[in-house]
TILUMSE-540478 format. One line per field, with one value per atom (N, C-alpha, C): atom name; chain; x, y, z. Coordinates in nm, 4 decimals. Atoms other than C-alpha are relative to their C-alpha. Layout:
// residues N
a: CA ...
c: A ...
px: X ...
py: Y ...
pz: Z ...
// end
This chain:
// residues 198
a: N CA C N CA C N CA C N CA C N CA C N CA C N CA C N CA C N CA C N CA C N CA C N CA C N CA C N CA C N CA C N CA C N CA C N CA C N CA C N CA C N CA C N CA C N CA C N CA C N CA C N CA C N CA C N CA C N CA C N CA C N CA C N CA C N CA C N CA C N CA C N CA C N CA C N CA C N CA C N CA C N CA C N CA C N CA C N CA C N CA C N CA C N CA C N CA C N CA C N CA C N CA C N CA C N CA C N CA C N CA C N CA C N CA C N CA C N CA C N CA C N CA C N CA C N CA C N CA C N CA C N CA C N CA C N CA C N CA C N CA C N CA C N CA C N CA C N CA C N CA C N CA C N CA C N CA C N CA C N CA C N CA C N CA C N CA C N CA C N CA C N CA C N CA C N CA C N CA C N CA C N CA C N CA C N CA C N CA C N CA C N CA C N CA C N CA C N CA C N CA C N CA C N CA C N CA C N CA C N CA C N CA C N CA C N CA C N CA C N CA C N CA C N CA C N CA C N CA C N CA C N CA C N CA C N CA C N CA C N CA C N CA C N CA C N CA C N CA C N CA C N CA C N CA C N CA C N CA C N CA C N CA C N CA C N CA C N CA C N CA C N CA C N CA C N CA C N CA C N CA C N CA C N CA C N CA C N CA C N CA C N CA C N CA C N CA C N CA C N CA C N CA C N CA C N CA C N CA C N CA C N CA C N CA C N CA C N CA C N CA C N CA C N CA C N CA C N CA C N CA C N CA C N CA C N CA C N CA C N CA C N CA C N CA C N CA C N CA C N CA C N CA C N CA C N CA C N CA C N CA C N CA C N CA C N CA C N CA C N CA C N CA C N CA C N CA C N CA C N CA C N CA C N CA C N CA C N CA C N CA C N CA C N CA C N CA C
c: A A A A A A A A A A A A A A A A A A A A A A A A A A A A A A A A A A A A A A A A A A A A A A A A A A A A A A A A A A A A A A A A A A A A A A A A A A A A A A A A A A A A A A A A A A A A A A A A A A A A A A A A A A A A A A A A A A A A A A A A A A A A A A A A A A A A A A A A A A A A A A A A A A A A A A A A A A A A A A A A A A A A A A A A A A A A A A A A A A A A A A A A A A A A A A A A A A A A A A A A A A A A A A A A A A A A A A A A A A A A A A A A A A A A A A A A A A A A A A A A A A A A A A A A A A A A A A A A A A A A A A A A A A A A A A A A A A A A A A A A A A A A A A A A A A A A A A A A A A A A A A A A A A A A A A A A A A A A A A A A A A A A A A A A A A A A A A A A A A A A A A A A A A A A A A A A A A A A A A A A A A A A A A A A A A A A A A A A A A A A A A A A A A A A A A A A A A A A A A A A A A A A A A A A A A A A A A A A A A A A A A A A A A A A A A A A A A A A A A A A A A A A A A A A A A A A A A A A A A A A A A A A A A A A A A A A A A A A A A A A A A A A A A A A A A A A A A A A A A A A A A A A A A A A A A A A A A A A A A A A A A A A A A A A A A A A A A A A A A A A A A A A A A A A A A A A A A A A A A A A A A A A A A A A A A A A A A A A A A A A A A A A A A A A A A A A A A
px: 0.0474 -1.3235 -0.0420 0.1110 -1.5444 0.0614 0.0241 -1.4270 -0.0472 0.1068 -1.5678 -0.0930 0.0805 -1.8226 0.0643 -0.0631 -1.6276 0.1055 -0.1079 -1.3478 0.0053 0.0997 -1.5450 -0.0062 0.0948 -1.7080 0.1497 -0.1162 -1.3579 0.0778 -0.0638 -1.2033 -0.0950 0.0661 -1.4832 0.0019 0.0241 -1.4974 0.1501 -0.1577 -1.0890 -0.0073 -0.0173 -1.1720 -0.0277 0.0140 -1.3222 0.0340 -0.1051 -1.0501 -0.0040 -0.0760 -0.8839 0.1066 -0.1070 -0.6212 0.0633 0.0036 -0.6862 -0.0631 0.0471 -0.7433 -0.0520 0.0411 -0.8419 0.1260 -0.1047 -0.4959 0.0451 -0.0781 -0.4098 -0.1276 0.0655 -0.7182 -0.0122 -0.0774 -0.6627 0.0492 -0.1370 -0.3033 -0.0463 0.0363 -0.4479 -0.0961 0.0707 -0.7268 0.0982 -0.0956 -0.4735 0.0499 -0.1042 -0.2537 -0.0734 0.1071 -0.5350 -0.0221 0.0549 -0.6597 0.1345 -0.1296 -0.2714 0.0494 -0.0297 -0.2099 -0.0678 0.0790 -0.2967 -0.1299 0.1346 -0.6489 0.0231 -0.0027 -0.5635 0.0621 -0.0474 -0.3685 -0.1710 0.1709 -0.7371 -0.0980 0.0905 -0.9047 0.0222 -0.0140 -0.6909 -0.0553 0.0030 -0.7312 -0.1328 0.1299 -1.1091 -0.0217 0.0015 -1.1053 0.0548 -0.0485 -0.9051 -0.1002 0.1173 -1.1527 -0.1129 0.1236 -1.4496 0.0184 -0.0260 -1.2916 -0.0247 -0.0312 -1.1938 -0.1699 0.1510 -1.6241 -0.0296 0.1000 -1.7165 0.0840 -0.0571 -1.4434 0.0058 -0.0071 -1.4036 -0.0577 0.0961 -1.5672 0.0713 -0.0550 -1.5135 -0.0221 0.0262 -1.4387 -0.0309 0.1178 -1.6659 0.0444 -0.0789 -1.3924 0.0478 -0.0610 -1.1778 -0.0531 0.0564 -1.3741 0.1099 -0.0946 -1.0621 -0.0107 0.0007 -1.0508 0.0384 -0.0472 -1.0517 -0.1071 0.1552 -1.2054 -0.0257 0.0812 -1.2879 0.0263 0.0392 -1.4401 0.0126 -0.0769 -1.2679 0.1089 -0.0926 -0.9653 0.1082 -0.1360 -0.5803 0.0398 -0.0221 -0.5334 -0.0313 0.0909 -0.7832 0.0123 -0.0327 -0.7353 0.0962 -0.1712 -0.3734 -0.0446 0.0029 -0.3358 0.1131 -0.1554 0.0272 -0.0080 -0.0112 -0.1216 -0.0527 0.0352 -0.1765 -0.1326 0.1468 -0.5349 -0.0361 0.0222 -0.4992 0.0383 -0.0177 -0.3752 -0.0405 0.0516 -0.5525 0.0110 0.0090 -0.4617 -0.0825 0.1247 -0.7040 0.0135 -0.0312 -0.6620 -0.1466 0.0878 -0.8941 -0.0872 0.0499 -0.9319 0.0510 -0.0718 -0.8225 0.1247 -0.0551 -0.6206 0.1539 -0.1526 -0.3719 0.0486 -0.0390 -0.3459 0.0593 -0.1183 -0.1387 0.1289 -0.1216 0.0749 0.0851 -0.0371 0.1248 0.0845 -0.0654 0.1949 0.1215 -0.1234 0.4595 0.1133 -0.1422 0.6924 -0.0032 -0.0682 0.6585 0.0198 -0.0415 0.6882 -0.1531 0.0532 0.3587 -0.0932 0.0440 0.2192 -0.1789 0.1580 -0.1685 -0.0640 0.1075 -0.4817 -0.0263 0.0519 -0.6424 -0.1773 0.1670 -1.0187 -0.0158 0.0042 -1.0917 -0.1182 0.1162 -1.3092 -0.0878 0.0957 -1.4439 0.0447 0.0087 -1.3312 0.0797 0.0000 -1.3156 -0.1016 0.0842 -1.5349 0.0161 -0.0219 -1.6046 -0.1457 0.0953 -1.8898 -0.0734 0.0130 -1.8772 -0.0489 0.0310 -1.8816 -0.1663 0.0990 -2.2159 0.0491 -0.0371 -2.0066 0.0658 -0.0470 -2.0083 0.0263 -0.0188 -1.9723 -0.1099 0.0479 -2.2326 -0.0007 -0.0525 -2.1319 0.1448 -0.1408 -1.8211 -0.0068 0.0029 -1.7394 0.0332 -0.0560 -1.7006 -0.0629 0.0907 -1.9489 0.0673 -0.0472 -1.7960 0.1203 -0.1576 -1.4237 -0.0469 0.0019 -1.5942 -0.0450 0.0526 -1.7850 0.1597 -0.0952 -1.4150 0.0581 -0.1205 -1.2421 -0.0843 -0.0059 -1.4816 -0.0142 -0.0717 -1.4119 0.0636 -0.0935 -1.1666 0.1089 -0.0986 -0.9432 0.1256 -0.1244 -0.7508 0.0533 -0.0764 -0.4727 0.0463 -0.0700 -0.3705 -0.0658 0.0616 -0.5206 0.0514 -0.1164 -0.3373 -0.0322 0.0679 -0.5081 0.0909 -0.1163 -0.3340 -0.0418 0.0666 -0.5707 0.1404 -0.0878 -0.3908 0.0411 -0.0141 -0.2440 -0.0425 0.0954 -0.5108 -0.0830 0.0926 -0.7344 -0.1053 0.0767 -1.0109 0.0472 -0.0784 -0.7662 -0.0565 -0.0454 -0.6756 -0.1085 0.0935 -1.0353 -0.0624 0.0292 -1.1203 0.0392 -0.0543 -0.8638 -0.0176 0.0522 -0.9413 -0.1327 0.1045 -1.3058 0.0391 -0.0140 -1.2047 0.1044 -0.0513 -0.9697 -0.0546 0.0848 -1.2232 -0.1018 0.1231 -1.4905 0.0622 -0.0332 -1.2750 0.1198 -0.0802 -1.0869 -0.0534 0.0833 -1.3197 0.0245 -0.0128 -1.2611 0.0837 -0.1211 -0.9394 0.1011 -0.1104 -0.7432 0.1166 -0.0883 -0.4045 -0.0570 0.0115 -0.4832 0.1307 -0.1540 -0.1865 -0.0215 0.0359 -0.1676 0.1616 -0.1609 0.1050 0.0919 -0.0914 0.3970 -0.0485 -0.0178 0.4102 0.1327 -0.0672 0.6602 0.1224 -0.0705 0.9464 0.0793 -0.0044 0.9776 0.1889 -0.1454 1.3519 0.0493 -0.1023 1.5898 -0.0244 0.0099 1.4453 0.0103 -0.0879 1.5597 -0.0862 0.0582 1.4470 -0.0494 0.0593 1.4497 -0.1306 0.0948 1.1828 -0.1337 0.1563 0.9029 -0.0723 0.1554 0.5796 0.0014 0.0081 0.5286 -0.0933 0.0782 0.2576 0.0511 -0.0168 0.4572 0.1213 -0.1312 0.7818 -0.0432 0.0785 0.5224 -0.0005 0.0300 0.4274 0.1379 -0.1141 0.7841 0.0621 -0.0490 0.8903 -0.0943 0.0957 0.5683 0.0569 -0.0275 0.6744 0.0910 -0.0938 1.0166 0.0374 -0.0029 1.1353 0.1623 -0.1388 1.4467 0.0803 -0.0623 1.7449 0.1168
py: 0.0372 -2.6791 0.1267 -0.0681 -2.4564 0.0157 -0.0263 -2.3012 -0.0153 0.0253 -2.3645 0.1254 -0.1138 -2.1227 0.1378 -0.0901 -1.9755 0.0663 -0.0529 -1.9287 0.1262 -0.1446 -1.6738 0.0815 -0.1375 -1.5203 0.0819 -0.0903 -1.3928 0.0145 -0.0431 -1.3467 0.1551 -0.0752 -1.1472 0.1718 -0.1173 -0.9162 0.0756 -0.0627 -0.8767 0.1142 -0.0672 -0.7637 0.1895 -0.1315 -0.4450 0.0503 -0.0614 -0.3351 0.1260 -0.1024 -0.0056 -0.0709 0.0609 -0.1390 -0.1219 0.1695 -0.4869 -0.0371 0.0449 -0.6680 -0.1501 0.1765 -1.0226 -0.0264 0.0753 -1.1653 0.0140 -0.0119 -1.0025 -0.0834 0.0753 -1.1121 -0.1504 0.1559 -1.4828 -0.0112 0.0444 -1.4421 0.0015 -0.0208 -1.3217 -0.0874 0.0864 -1.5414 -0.1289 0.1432 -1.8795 0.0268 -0.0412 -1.6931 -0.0452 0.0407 -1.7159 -0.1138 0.1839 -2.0865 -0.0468 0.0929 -2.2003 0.0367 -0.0686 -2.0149 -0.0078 0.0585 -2.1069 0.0580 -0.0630 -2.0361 0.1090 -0.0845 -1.7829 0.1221 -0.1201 -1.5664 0.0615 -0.0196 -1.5464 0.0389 -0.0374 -1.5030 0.1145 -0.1398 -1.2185 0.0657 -0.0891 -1.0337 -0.0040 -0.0526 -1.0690 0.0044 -0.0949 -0.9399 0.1213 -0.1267 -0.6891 0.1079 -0.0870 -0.5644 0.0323 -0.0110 -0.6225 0.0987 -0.0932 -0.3987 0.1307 -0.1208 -0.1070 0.0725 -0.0813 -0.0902 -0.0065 -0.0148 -0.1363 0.0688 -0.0671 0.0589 0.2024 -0.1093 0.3366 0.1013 -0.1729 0.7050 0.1031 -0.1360 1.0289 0.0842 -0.0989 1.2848 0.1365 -0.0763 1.5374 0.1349 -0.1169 1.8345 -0.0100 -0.0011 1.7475 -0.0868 0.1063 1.4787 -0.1226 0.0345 1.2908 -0.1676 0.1345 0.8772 0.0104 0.0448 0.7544 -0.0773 0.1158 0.5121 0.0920 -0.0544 0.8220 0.1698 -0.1307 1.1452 0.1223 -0.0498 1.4241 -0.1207 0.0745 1.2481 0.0464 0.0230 1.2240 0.1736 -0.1410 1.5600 0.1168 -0.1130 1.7871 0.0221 -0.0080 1.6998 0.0046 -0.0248 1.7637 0.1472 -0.1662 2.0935 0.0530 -0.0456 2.1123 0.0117 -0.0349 2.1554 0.1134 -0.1304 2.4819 -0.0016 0.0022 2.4962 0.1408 -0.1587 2.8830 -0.0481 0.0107 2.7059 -0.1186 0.1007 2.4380 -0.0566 0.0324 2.2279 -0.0736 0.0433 2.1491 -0.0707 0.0842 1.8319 -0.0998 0.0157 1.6270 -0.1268 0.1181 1.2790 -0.0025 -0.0123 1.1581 -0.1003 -0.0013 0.9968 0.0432 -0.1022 1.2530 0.0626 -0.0649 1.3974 -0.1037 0.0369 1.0985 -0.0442 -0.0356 1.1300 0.1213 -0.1389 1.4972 -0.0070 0.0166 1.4218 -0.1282 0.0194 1.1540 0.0777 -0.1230 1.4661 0.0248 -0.0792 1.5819 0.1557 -0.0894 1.8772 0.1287 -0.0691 2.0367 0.0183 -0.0313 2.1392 0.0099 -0.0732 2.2520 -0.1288 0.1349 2.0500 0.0164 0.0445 1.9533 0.0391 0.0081 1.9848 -0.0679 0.1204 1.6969 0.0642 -0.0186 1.7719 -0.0971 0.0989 1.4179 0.0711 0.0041 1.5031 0.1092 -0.0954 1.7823 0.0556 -0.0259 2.0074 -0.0970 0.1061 1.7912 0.0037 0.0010 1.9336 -0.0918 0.1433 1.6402 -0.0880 0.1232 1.4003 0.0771 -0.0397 1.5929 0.0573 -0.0097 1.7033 0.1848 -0.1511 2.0595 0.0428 -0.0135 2.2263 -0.0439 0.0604 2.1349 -0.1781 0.1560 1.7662 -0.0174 0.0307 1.8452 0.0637 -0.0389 1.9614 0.1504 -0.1261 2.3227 0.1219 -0.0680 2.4703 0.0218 0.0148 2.3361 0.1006 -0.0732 2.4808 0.1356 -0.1176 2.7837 0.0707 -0.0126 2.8085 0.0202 -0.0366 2.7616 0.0992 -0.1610 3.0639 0.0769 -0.0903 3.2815 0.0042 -0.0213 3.2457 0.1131 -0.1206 3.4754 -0.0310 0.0521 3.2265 -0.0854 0.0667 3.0842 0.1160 -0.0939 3.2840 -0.0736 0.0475 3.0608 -0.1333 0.1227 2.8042 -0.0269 0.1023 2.5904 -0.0951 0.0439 2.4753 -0.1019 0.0701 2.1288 -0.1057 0.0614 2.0102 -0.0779 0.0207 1.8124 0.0955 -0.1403 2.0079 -0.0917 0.0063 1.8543 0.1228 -0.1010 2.0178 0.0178 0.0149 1.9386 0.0379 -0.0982 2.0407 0.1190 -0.1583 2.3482 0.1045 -0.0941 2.4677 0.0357 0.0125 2.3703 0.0749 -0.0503 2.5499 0.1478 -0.1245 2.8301 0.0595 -0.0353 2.8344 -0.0009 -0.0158 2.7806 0.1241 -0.1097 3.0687 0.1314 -0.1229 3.3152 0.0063 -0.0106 3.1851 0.0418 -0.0412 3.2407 0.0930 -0.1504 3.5644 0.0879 -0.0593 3.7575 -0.0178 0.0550 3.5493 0.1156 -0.0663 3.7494 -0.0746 0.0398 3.4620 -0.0355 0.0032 3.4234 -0.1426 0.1008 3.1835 -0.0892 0.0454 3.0092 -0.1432 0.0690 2.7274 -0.0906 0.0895 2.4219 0.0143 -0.0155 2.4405 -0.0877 0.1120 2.2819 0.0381 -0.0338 2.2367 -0.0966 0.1155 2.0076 -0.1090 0.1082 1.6922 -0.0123 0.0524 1.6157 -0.1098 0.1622 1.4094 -0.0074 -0.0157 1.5149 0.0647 -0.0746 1.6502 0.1102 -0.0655 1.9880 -0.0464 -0.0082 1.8664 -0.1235 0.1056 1.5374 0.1092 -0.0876 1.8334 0.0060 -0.0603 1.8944 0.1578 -0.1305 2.2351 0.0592 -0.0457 2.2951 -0.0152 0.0254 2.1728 0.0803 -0.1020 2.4075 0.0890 -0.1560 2.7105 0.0355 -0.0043 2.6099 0.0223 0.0263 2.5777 0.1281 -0.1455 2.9235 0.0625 -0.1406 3.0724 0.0198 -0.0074 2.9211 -0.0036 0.0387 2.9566 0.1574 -0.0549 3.0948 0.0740 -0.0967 3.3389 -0.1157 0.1171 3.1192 0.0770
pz: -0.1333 -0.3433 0.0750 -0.0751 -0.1371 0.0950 -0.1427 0.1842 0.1293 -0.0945 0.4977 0.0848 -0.0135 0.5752 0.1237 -0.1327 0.9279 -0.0881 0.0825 0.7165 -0.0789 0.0833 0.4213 0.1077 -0.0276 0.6590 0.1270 -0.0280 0.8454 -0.0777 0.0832 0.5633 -0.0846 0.0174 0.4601 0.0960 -0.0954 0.7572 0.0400 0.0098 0.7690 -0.0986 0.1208 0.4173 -0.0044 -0.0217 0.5379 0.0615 -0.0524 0.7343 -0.1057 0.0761 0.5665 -0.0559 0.0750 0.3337 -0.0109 0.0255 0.3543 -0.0947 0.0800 0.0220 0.0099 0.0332 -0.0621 0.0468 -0.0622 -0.0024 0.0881 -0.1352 0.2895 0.0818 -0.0651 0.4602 -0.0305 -0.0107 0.3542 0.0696 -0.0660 0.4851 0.1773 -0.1086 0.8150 0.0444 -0.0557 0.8428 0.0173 -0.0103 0.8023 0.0778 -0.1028 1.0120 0.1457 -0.1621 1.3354 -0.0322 -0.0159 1.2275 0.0750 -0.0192 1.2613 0.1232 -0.1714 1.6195 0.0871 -0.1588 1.9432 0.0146 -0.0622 2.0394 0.0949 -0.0834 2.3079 -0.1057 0.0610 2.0756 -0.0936 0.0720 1.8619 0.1107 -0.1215 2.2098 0.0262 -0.0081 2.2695 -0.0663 0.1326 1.9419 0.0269 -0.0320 2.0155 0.0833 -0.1187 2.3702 -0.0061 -0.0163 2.2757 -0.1057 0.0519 2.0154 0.0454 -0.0699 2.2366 0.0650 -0.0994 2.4702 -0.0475 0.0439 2.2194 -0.0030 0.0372 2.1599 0.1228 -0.1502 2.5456 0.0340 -0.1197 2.7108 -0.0737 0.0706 2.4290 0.0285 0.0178 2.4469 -0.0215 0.0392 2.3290 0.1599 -0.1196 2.5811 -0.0941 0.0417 2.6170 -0.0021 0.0453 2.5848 -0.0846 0.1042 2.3505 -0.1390 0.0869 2.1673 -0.0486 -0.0083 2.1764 0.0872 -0.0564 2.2671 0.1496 -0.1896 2.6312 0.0446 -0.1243 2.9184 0.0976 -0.1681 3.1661 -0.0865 0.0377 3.0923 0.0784 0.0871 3.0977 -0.0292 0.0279 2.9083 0.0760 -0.0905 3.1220 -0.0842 0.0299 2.8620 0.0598 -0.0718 2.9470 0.0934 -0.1566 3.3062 0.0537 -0.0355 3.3392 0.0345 -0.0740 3.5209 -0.0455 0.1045 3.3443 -0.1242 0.1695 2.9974 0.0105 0.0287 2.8881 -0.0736 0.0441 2.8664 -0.1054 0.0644 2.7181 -0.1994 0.0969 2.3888 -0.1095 0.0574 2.1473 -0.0605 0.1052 1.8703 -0.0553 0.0664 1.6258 -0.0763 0.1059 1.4629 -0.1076 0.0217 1.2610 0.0184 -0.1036 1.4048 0.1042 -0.1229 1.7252 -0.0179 0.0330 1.6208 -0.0287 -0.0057 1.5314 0.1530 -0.0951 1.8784 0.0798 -0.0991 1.9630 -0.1290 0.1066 1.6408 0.1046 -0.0357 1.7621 0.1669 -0.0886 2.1272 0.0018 0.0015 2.0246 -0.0272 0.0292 1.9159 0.1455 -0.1080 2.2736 0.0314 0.0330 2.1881 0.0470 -0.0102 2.2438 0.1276 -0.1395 2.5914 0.0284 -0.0223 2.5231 0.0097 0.0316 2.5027 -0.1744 0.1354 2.1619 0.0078 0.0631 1.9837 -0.0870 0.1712 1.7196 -0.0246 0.0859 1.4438 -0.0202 0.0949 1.3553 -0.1298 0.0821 1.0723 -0.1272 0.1265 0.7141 -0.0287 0.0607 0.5791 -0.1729 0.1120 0.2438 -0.0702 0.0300 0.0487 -0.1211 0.0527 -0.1905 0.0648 -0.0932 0.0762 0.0687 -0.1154 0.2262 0.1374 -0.1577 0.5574 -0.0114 -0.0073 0.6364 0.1722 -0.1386 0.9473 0.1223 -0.1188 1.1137 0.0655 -0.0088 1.1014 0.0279 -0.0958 1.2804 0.1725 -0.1814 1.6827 -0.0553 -0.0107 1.5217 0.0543 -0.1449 1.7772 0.0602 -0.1070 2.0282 0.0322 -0.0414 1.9481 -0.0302 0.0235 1.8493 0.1371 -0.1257 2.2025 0.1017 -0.0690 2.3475 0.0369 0.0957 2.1378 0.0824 0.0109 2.2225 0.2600 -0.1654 2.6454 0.0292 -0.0002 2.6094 0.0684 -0.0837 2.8004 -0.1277 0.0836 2.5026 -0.0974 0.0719 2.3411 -0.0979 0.1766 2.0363 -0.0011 0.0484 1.8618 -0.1270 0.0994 1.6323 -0.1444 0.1464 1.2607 -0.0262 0.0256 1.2566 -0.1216 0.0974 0.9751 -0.1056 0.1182 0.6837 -0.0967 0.1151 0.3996 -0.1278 0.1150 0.1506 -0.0439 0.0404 -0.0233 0.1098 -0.0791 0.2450 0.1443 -0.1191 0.5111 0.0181 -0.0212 0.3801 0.0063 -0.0281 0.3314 0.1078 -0.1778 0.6898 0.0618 -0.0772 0.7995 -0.0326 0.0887 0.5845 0.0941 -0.0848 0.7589 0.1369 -0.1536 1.0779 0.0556 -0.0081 1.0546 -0.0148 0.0274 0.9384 0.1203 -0.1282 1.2006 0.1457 -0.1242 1.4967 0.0221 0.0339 1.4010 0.1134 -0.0960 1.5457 0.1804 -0.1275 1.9093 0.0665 -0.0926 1.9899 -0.0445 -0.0714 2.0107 -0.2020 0.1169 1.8022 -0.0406 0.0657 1.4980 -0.0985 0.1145 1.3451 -0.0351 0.0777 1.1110 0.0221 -0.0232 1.1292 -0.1905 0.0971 0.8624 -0.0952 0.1096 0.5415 -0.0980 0.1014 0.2932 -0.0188 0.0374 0.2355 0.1146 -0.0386 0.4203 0.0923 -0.0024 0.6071 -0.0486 0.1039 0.3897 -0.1191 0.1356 0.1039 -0.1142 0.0905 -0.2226 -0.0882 0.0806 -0.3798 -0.0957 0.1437 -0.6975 -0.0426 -0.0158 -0.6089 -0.0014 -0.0763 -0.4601 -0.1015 0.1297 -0.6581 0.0123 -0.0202 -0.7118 0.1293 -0.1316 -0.4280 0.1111 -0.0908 -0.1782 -0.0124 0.0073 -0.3114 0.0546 -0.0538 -0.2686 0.1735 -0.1557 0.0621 0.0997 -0.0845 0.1689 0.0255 0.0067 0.0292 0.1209 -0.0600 0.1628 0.1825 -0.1785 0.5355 0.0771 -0.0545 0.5602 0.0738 -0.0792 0.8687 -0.0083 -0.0201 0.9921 0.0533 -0.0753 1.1195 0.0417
// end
């Protein structure tokens, strides 16, 4: 028996989510037929919204509904210091620790000369236009520790050397709660290479 065409075609479009297969999008489509119409109204107001209200701000490149973003425009963040992450994503990973005071620069992205995406298909103008101000004293390489990270961070450490400003790179190396003897070797290295005085 055949589907009914509304049906396919949201099951279809669930499908291209990120890490949604065939059965999850089923489960999810049945899931909205069998629930109140308003809960389905929501879920598509609330997506309508994310594409009409959405924009990048035009400092940090960083999500928001008003340009500069609530970051940038804080007068209590330490504008002298930057972290450089690679979607936006991460800069509200990073500010759930709490822990870090500055503003941010998103890349859009990796250098990824496979993928076609080099620097000029990222904001690395922009953060390079920042550095060389002469108003920021540390900037913060918070790239992944992939391969595509690490070369990013690699370039972006060489390109804004020169600036002045201190360049430092976020830790890597073994996980809390977890057991020496589980680690891969690249991630042992990294741990030796970054372990600190105590």
């Amino acid at each position: 028996m055949k589907r009914p065409a509304a049906v396919t075609d949201l099951i279809n479009e669930l499908k291209r989510l990120p890490g949604i297969g065939q059965k999850t999008s089923e489960r999810l489509s049945f899931f909205l037929m069998r629930g109140p119409r308003e809960r389905a109204e929501q879920l598509a107001r609330a997506i309508q919204n994310v594409k009409d209200k959405i924009i990048l701000c035009s400092t940090c490149h960083g999500i928001t509904e008003r340009d500069p973003c609530d970051i940038c425009e804080d007068p209590k963040r330490d504008h002298s210091q930057i972290c450089v992450v690679e979607e936006p994503h991460d800069v509200y990973v990073i500010e759930a620790v709490g822990e870090f005071k500055g503003v941010y620069h998103v890349l859009m992205g990796v250098i990824s000369p496979l993928d076609g995406i080099g620097p000029d298909e990222l904001t690395v103008a922009g953060l390079k236009e920042k550095a060389e101000t002469g108003n920021i004293r540390e900037v913060i390489l918070a790239t992944n520790p992939d391969m595509e990270g690490e070369s990013t961070a690699l370039y972006l450490a060489k390109l804004l050397k020169p600036t002045g400003a201190k360049i430092t790179r976020i830790a890597c190396g073994l996980p809390v709660g977890s057991d020496i003897e589980y680690a891969d070797p690249v991630t042992l290295m990294k741990s030796l290479q970054g372990r600190s005085e105590i």
